[in-house]
RODO-2510 file (C-alpha; in nm, 4 decimals, decimal comma):
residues 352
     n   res          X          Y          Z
     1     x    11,0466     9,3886     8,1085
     2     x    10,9018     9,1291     8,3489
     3     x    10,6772     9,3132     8,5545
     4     x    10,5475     9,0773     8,8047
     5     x    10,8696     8,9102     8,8535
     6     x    11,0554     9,2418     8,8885
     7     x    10,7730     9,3183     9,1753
     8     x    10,8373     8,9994     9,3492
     9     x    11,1879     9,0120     9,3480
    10     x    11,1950     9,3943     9,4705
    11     x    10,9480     9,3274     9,7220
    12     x    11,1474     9,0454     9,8754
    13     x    11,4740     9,2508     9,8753
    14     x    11,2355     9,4919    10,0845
    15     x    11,1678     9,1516    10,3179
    16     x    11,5338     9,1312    10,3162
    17     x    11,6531     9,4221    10,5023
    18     x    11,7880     9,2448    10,8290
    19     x    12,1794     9,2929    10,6974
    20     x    12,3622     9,4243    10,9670
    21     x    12,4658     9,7831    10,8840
    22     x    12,8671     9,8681    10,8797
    23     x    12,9169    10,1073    11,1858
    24     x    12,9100    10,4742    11,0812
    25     x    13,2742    10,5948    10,9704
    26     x    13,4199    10,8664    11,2621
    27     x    13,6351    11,0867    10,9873
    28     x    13,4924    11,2497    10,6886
    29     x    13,5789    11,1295    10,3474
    30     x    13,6417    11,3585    10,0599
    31     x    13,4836    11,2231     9,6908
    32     x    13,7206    11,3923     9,4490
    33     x    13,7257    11,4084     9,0706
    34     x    13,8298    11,1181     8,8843
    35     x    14,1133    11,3394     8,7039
    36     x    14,2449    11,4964     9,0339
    37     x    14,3565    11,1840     9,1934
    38     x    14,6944    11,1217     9,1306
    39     x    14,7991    10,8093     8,9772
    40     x    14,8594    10,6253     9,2549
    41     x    14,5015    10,6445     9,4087
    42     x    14,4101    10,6166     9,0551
    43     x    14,5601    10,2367     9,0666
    44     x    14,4544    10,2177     9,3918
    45     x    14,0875    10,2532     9,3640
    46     x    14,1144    10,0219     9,0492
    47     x    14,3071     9,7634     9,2180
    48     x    14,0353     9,7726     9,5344
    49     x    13,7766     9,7610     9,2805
    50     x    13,8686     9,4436     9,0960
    51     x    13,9607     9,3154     9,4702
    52     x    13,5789     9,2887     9,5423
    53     x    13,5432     9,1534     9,1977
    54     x    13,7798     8,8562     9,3457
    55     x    13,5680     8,7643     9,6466
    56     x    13,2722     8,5210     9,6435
    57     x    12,9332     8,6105     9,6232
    58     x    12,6866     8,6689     9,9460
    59     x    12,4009     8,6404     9,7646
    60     x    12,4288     8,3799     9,5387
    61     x    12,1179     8,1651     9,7114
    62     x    11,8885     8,4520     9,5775
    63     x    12,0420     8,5414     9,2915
    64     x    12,2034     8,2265     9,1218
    65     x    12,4236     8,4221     8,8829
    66     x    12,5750     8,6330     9,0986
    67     x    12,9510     8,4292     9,1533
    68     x    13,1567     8,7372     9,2694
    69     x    13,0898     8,9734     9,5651
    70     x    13,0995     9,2548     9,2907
    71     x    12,8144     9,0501     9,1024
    72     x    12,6387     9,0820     9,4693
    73     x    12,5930     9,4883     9,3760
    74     x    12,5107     9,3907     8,9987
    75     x    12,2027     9,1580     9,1539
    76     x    12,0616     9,4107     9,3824
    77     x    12,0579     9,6426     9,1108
    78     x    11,8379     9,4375     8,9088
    79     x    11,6177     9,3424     9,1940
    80     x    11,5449     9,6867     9,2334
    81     x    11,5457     9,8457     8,9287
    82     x    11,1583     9,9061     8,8730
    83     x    11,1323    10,0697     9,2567
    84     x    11,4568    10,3179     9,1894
    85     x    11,3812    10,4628     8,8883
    86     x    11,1521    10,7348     8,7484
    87     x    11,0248    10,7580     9,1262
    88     x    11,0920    10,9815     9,3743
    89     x    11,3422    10,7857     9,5779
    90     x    11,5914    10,7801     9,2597
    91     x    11,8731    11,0058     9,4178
    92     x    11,8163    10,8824     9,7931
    93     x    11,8422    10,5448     9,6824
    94     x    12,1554    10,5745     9,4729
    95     x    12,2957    10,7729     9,7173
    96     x    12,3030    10,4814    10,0264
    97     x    12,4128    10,2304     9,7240
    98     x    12,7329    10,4391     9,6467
    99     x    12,8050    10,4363    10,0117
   100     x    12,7806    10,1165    10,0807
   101     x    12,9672     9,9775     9,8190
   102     x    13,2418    10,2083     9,9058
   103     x    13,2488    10,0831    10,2650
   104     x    13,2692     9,7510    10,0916
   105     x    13,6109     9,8830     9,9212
   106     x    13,7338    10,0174    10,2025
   107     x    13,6680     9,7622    10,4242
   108     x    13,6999     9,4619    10,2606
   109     x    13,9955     9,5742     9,9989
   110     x    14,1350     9,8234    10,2377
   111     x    14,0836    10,0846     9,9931
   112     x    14,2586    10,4323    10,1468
   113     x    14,0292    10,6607     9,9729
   114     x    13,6796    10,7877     9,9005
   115     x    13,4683    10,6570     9,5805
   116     x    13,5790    10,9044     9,3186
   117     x    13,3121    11,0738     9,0698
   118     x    13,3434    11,1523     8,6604
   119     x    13,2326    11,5366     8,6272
   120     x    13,1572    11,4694     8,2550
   121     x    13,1102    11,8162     8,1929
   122     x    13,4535    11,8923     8,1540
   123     x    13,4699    11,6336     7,8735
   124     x    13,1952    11,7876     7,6145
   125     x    13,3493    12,0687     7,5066
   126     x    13,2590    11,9547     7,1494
   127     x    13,1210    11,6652     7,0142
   128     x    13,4330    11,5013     6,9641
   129     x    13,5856    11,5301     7,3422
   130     x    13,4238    11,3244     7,5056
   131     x    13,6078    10,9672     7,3584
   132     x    13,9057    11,1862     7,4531
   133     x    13,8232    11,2185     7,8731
   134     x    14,1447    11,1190     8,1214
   135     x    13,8682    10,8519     8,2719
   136     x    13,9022    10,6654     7,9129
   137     x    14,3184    10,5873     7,9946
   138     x    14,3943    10,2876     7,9361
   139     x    14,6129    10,2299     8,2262
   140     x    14,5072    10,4998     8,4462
   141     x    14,1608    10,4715     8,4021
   142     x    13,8693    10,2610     8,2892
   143     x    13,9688    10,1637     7,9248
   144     x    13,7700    10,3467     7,6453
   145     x    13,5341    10,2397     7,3599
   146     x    13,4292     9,9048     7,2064
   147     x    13,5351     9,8797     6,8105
   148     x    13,2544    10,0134     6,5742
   149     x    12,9888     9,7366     6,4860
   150     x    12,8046     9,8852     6,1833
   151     x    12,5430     9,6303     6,1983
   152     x    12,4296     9,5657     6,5668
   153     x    12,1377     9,3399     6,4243
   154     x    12,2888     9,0604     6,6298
   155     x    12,3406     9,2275     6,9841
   156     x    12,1586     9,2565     7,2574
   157     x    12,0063     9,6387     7,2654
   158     x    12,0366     9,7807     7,5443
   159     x    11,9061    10,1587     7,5327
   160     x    11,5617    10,1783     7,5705
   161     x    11,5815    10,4854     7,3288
   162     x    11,7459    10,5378     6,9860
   163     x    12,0698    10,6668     7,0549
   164     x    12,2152    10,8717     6,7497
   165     x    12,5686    10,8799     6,6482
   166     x    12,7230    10,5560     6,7827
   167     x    13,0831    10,5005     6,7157
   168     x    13,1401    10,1696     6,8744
   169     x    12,9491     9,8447     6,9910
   170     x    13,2536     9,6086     7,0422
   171     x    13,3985     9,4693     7,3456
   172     x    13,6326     9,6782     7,5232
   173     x    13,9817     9,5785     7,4462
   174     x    14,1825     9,8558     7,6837
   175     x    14,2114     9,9460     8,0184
   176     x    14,1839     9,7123     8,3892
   177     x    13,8299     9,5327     8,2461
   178     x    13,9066     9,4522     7,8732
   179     x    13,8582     9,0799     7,8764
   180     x    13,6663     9,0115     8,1965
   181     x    13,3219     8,8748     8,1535
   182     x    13,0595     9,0271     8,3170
   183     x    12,7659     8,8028     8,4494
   184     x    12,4429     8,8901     8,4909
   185     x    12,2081     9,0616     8,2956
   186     x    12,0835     9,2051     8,0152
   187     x    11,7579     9,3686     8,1527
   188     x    11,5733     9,1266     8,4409
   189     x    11,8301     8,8419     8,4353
   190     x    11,9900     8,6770     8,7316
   191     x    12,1227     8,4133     8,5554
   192     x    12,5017     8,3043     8,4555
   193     x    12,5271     8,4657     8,1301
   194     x    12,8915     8,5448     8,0770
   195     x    12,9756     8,8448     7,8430
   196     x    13,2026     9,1084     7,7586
   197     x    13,2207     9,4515     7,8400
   198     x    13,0776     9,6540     7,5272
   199     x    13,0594    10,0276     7,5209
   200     x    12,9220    10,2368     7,2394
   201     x    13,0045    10,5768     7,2747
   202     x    12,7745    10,8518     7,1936
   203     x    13,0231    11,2207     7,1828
   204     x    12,7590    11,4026     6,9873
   205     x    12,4768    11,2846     7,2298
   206     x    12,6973    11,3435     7,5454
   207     x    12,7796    11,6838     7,5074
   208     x    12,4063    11,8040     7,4004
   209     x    12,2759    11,6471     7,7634
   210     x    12,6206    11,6693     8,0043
   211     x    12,7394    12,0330     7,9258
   212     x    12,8023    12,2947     8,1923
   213     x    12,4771    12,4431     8,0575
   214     x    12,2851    12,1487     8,1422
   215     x    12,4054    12,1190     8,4666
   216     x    12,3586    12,4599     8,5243
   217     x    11,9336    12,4350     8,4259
   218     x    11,9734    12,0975     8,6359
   219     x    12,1065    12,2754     8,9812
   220     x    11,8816    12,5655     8,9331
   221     x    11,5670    12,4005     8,9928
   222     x    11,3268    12,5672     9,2627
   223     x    11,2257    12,2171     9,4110
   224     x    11,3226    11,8606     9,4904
   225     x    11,0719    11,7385     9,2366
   226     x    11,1730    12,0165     8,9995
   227     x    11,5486    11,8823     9,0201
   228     x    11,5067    11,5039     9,0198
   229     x    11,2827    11,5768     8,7062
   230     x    11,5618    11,7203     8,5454
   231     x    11,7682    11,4423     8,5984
   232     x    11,6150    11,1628     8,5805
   233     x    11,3797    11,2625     8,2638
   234     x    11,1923    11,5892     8,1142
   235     x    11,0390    11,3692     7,8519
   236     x    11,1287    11,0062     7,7153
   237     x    11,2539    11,1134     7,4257
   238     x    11,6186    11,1915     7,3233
   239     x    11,5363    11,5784     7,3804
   240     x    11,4276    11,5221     7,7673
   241     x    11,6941    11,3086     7,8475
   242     x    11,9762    11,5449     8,0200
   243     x    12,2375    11,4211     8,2936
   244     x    12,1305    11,0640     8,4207
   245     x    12,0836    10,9235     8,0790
   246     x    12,3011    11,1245     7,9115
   247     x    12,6085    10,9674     8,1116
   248     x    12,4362    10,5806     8,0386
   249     x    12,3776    10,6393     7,6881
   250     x    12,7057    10,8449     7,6344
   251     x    12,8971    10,5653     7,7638
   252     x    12,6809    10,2998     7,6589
   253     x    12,4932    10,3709     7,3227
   254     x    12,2929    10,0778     7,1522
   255     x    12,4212     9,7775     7,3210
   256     x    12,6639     9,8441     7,5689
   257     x    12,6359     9,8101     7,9610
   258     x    12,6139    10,1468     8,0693
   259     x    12,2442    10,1706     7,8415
   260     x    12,0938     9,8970     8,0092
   261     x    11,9256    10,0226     8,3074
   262     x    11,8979     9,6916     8,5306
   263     x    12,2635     9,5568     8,4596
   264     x    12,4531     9,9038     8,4148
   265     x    12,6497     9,8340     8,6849
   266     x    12,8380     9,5864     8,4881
   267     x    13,0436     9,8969     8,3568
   268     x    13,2683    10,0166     8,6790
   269     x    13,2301    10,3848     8,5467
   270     x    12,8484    10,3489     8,6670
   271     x    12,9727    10,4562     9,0108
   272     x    13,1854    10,7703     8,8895
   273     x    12,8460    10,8479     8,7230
   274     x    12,6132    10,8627     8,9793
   275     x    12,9376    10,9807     9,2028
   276     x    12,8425    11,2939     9,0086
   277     x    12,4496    11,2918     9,0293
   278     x    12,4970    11,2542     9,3935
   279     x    12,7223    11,5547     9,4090
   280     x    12,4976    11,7714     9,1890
   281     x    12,2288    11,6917     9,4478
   282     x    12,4751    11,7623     9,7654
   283     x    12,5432    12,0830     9,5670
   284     x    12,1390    12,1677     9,5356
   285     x    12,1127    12,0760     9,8968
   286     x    12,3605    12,2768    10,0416
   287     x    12,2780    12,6373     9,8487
   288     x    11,9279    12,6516    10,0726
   289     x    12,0387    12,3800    10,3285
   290     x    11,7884    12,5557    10,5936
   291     x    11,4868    12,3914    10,3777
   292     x    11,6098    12,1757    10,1475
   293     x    11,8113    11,9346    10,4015
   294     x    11,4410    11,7812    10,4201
   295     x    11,2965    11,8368    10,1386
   296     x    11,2028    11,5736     9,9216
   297     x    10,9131    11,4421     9,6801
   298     x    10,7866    11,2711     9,3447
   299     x    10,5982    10,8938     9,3121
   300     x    10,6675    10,5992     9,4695
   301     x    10,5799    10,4400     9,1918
   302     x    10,8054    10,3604     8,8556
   303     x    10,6021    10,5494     8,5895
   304     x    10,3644    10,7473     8,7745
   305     x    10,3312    11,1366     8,7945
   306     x    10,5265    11,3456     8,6406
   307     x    10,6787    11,0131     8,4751
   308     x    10,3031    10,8674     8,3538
   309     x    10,4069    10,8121     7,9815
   310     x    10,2169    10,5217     7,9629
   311     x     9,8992    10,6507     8,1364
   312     x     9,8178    10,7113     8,5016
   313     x     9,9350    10,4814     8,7489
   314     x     9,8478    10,5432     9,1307
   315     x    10,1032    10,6362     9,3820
   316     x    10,1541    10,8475     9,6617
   317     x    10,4045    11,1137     9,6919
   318     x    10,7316    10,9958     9,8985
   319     x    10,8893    11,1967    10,2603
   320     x    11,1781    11,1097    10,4644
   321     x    10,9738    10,8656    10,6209
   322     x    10,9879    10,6338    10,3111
   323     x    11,2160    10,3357    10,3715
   324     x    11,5046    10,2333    10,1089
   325     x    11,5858     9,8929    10,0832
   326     x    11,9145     9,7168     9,9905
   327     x    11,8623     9,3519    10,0848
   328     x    12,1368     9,1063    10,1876
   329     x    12,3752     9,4144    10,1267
   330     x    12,2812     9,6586    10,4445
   331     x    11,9930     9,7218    10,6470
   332     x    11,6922     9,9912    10,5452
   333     x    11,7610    10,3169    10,6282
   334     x    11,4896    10,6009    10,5339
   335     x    11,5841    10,8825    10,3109
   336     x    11,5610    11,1097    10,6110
   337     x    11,8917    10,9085    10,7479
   338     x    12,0946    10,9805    10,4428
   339     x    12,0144    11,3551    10,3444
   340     x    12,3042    11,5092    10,5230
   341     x    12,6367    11,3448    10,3428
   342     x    12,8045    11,4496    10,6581
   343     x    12,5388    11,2882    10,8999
   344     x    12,4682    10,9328    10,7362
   345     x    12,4295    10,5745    10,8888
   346     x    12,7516    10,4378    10,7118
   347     x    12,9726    10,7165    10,5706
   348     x    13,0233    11,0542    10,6367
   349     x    13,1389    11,2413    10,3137
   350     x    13,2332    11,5593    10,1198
   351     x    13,2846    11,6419     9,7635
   352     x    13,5733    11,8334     9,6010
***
């Protein structure tokens, strides 16, 4: 990790946020489960998505690899990465991203629907499920796992854990993305550095930190900081790592895209994903939506309190007041715009 570039880059995404936002959407959208769709918005989402994947890049003066306007959500990603994560504004932040990338779909691919989410949990019924999930089809979904690589000596890891039970490594070779390169990346990159797709699933991991039960502790917690712990990370260790890494490192295991936490938005399922953190959250919200429509917390800062595993690091606690920035992508909004899914500055949205 390059810490004082990271900073630099994030801060000037945060200098950045003069992008004129898309006007607010008049109907409400409704996100529905990847496996409810029927085929057809199955191949339509799919064909949208690879769309944007056709279109040049907006941000290629800042961020030299980026060559597609796909690559242009990729970039930001990694610009950010150190300000989004194990802080406060995790789930506020993700949640504008996922909207306005699927204004970009609709808008710029004329995409009919809503950005679907994976609800993993109904996939790790056993250990062994989980390779066999509907999202995994290799026409109507996002292809499935690389080939086993034994000996991953040679690849880039990408998990900054040790993820047990791989079962895969290679490039993906089924499904709409076997053979397209992805770009930028691994960890603080913004350079060309074409690559496959690898995924390394993890069943045995996946269904210890995505089942029902885990959900279940995850939506029961008494506060904002209570919940976004849960997510994001009790401990870092495999044993505190529940529903936000356990849907990276299911996916991605030692070395593929989903385990890399700047570039894991190389893998298209990274927006079903957080599709499904997002609705966990909406679901928290809206069982006391009297207080917690506004109720937010944790650091602002990537490894402080309750995240400090490398020491103390000052911070200050975020409110709706604190700003989210998305660069050459959208304006800043703060998080207090985007609490109400119904209510925000681009999309107005449901889940099913």
């Amino acid at each position: 990790m390059h810490l004082p570039s990271v900073i630099s880059a994030a801060l000037l995404v945060l200098a950045q946020g003069v992008a004129a936002a898309p006007s607010a959407r008049s109907s409400t959208l409704v996100r529905k489960e990847w496996r409810t769709l029927t085929k057809d918005q199955q191949l339509g989402y799919i064909k949208a998505f690879k769309c944007l994947q056709s279109k040049p890049a907006r941000t290629q003066s800042l961020y030299p690899g980026a060559l597609t306007r796909y690559d242009d959500y990729v970039a930001l990603h990694i610009a950010m990465t150190t300000q989004i994560h194990f802080v406060g504004q995790f789930l506020p932040w993700h949640r504008q991203f996922l909207s306005i990338f699927e204004d970009d779909l609709r808008e710029t691919c004329y995409y009919k629907g809503a950005l679907p989410y994976w609800d993993w949990s109904k996939d790790v019924a056993t250990t062994t499920s989980f390779s066999e999930s509907p999202i995994f089809d290799p026409v109507y979904g996002f292809g499935g796992n690389g080939a086993y690589i034994a000996d991953i000596s040679n690849l880039s890891i990408t998990a900054a854990l040790d993820i047990p039970g791989r079962t895969g490594g290679g490039c993906i070779t089924t499904g709409p993305w076997a053979g397209i390169n992805i770009t930028l990346g691994p960890d603080y990159s913004f350079a060309n550095n074409p690559r496959c797709l690898r995924r390394d699933f993890t069943p045995a991991f996946a269904h210890g930190a995505l089942n029902t039960s885990v959900v279940a502790f995850t939506e029961a917690a008494p506060t904002f900081f209570q919940l976004d712990r849960r997510m994001q990370s009790l401990e870092l260790d495999l044993a505190g790592v529940l529903t936000h890494g356990g849907g990276h490192f299911g996916v991605g295991g030692m070395v593929g895209e989903m385990s890399d936490m700047y570039s894991s938005p190389g893998d298209p399922l990274f927006w079903l994903h957080h599709g499904m953190l997002d609705n966990i959250w909406n679901q928290w919200q809206r069982a006391n939506w009297t207080t917690r429509k506004s109720e937010v917390g944790g650091p602002d800062t990537m490894w402080a309190y309750p995240y400090n595993y490398f020491g103390d690091v000052p911070y200050k606690n975020i409110t709706t007041a604190f700003v989210l920035a998305y660069g050459q992508l959208s304006s800043n909004v703060t998080i207090k715009q985007i609490m109400d899914t119904t209510a925000g500055p681009i999309s107005s949205y449901t889940y099913a």
